[in-house]
TORMIFI-987214 format. One record per residue: x, y, z of N, C-alpha, C in turn; residue in three letters. Coordinates in steps of 0.1 Angstrom, whole numbers, plus 2048, in hexadecimal, padded with zeros to 3 digits. Layout:
# residues N
XYZXYZXYZAla...
This chain:
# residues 212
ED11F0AD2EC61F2ADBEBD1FEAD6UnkEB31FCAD5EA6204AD3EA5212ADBUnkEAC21EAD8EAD229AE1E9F22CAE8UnkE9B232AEFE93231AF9E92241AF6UnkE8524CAFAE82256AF3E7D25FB06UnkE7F269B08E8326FB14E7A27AB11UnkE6F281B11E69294B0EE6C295B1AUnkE702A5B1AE6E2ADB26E662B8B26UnkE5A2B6B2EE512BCB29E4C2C6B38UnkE5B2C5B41E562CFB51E592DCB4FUnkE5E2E1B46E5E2F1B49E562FAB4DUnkE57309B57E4C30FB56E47315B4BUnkE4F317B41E4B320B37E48332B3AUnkE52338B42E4B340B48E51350B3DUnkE5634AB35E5E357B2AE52356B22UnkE45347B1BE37348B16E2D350B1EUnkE2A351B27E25358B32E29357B3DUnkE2B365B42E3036BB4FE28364B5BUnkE16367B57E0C365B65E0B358B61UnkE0E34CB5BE0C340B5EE0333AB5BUnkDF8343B52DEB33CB50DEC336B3EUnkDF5335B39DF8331B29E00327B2DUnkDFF31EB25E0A30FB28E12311B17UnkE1B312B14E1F318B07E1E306B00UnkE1F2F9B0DE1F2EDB06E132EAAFEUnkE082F3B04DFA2EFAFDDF72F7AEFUnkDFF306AF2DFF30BAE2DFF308AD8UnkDF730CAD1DF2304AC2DFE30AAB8UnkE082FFAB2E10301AA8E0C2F6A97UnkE04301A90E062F9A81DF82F1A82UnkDF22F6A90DE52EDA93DE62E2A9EUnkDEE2E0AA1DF32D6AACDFB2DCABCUnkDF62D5AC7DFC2DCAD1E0C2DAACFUnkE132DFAD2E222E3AD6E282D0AD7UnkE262D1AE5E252C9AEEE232B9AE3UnkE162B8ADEE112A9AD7E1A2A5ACBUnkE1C2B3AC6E242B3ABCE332AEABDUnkE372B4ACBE442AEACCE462A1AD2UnkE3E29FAD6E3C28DAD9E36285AD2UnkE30283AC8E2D27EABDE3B278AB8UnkE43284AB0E4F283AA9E5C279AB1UnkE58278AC4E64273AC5E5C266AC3UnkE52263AC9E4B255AC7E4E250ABDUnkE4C255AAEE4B250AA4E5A248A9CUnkE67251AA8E7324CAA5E7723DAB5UnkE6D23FABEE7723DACCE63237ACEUnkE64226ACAE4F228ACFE55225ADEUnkE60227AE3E5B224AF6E65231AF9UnkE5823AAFEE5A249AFEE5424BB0DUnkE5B256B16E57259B1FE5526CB1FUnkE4D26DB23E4B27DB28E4B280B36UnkE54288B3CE56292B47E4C299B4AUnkE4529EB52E3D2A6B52E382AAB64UnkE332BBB62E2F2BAB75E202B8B73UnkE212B5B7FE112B3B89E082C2B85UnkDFB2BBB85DED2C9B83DED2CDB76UnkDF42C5B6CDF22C9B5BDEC2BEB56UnkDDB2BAB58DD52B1B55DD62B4B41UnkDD62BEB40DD52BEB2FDE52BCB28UnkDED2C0B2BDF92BAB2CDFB2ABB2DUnkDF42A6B39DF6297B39DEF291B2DUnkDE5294B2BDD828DB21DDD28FB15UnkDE429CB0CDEA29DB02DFA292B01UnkDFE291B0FE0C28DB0BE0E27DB0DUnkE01277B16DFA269B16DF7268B09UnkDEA26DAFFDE726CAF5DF326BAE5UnkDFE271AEAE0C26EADDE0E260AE1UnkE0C25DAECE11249AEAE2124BAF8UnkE25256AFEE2D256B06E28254B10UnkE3024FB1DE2F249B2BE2F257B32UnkE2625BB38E25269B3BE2A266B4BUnkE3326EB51E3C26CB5DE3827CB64UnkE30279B71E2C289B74E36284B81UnkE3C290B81E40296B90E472A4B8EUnkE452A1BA3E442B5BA4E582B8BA5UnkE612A7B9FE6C2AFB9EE702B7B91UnkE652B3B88E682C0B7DE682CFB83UnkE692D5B8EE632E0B94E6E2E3B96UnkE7D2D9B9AE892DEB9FE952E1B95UnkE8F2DEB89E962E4B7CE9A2D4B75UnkE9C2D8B69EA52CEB5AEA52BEB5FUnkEAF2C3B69EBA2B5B6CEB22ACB73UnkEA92B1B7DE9D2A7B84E962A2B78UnkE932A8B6FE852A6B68E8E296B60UnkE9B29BB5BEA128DB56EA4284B5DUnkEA7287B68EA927CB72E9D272B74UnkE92275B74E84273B76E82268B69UnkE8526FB5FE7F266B53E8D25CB50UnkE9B25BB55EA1256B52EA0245B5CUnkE9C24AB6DE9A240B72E9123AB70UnkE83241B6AE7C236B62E8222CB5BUnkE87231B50E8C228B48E9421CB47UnkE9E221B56EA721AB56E9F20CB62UnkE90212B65E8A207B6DE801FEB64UnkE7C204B57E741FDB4FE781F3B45UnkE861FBB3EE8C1F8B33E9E1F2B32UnkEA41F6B43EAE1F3B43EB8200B3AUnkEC51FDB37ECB205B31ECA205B23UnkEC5215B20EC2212B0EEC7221B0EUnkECD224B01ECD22EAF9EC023CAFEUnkEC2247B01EB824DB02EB725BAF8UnkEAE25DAF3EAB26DAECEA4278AF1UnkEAC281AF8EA4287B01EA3299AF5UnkE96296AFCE8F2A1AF0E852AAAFCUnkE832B6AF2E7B2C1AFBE6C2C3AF5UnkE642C4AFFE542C9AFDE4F2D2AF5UnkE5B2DBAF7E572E7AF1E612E9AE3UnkE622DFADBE6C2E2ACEE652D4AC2UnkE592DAABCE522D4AB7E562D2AA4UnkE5E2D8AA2E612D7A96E6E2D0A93UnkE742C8A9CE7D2BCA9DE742AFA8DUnkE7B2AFA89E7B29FA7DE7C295A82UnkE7528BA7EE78280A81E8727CA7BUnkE88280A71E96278A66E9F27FA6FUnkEA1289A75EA8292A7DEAE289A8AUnkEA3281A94EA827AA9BEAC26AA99UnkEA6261A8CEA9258A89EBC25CA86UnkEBE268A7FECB26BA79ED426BA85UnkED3271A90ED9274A9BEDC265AA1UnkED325DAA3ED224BAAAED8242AA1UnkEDA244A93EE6241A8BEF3248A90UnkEF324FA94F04258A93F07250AA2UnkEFE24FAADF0324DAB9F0823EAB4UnkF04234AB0F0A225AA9F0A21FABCUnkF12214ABBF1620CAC6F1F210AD4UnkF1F21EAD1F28225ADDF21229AE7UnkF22221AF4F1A221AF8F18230B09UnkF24237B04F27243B07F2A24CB02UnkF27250AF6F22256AEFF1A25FAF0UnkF1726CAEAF0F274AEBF0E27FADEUnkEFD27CADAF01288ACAEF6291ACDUnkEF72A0AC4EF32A9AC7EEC2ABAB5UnkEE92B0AB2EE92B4AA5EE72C7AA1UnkEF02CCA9CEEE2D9A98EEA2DFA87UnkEE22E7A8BEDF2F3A78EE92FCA7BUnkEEE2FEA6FEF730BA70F00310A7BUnkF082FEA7FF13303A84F07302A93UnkEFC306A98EF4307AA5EF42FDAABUnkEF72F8AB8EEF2ECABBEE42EDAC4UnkEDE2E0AC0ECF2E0AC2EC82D3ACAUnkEBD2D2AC7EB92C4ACFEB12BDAC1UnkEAB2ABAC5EB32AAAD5EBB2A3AD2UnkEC629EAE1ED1296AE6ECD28BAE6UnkED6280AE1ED5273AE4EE1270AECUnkEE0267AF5EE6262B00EE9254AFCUnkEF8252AFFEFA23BAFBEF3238B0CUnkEF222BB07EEC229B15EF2225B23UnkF0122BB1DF09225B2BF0A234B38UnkEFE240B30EFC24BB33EF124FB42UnkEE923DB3DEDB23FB46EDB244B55UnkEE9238B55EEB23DB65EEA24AB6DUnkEF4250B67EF825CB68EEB267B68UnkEE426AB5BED626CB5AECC26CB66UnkECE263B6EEC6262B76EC7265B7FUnkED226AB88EDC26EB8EED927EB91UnkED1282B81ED3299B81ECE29CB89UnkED32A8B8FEC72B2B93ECC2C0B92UnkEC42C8B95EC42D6B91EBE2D6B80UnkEC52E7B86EBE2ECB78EC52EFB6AUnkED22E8B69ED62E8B5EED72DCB56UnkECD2D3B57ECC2C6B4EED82BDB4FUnkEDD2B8B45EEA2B3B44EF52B4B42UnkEF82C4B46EFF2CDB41F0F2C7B45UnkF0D2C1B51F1C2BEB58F1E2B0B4FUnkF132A7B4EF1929CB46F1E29FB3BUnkF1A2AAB32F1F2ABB27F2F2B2B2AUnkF312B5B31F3E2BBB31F482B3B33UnkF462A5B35F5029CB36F49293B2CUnkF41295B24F3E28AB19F36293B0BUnkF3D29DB09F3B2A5B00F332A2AF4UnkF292A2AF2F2029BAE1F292A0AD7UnkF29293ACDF2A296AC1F2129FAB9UnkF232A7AAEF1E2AEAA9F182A8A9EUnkF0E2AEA98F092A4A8CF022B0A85UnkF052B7A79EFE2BEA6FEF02B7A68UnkEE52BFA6AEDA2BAA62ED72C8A5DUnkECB2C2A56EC72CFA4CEB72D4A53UnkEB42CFA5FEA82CDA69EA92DEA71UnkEA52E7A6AEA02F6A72E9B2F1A80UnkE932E8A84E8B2E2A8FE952E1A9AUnkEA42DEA95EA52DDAA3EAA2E7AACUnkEAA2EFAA5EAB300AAFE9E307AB3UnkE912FFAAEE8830AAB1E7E301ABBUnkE8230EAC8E7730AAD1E6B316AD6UnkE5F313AD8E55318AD7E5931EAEAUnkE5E32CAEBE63330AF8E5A33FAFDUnkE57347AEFE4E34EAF0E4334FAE7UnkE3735AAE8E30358AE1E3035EAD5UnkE3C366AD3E4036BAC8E4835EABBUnkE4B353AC3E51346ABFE46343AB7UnkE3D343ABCE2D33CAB3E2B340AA8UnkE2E34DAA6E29357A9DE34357A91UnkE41356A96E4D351A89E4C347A89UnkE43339A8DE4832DA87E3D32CA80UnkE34334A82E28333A7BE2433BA6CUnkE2F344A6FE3034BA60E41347A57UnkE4633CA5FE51334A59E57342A56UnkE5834EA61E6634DA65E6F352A6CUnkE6D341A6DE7833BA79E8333FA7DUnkE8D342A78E9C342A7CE9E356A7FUnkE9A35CA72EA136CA77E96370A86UnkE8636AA88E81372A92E8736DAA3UnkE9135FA9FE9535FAADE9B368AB3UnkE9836CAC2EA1379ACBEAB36EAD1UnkEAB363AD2EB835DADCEBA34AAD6UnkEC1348AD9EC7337AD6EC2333AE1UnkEC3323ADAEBD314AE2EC7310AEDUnkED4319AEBEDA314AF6ED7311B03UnkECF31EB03EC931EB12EC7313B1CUnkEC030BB0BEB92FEB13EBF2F0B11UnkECA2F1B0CED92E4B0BED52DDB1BUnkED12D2B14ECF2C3B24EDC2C7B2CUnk
């Protein structure tokens, strides 16, 4: 089955700016917003792609409509991670039925394509299953999900993503040589090392944070 492609694109972003008036998804990385960038890439691996997203981000919507993704506004992105999946998962499972999903983040634009093609090879026919892919020993995004996952998926809430599913269905690990998938654009000092490539020593903290 054709994995099915998931952005989550509800965070406040509030470690980008404090007062709320910078959207760190619209920030221009390499010339391209954040945000378009990272939906492009999953599109181009997953063409039936959905984006999470809240209410009153008309430019958000118009950039994340414009990558070719099914843009999904609601204000349960507001209650943290797990809603926002839940949200895009019961789409799916009302559009598409049960498929394979790749759930990827808004704000981590330097993800590869070969990166996630590589990962939807490793998950194969299992259809409980779950891979992760790590650099250096790190793991990173995004997660692919088998599709016997959807259910459950749709099910989250709070603010820790998928954190409980994974603890009884632990991802496989998968080494790539993809820097992308530890770097997310969290502050505005982020912009400025990915922009002068470099990336890895100016990080202050890991992607953990943000583990589905």
């Amino acid at each position: 089955m054709q994995p099915v492609g998931l952005l989550l694109a509800g965070g406040r972003g509030s470690r980008f700016d404090s007062s709320g008036h910078l959207d760190k998804l619209l920030a221009r990385v390499q010339g391209e917003p954040v945000c378009l960038r990272a939906a492009q890439t999953l599109k181009q691996v997953c063409p039936t792609s959905f984006a999470v997203l809240p209410p009153d981000k008309p430019a958000l919507l118009h950039l994340l409509a414009q990558s070719g993704c099914e843009p999904l506004v609601s204000d349960a992105t507001r209650l943290g991670m797990g809603h926002s999946i839940a949200v895009g998962a019961a789409r799916i499972l009302e559009k598409c039925g049960p498929r394979p999903v790749v759930l990827a983040l808004a704000d981590m634009p330097h993800v590869q394509p070969g990166t996630i093609r590589a990962l939807i090879a490793q998950l194969g026919k299992d259809t409980l299953s779950v891979v992760a892919p790590t650099f250096g020993q790190r793991r990173g995004h995004p997660v692919v999900f088998g599709a016997g996952h959807l259910p459950s998926l749709a099910q989250l809430a709070g603010d820790r993503g998928a954190f409980a599913l994974l603890q009884h269905y632990p991802p496989r690990l998968l080494e790539v040589s993809d820097p992308g998938v530890l770097q997310d654009i969290d502050t505005q000092d982020d912009l400025t090392a990915f922009a002068t490539d470099d990336t890895m020593d100016r990080r202050r903290d890991t992607p953990e944070r943000h583990q589905p």
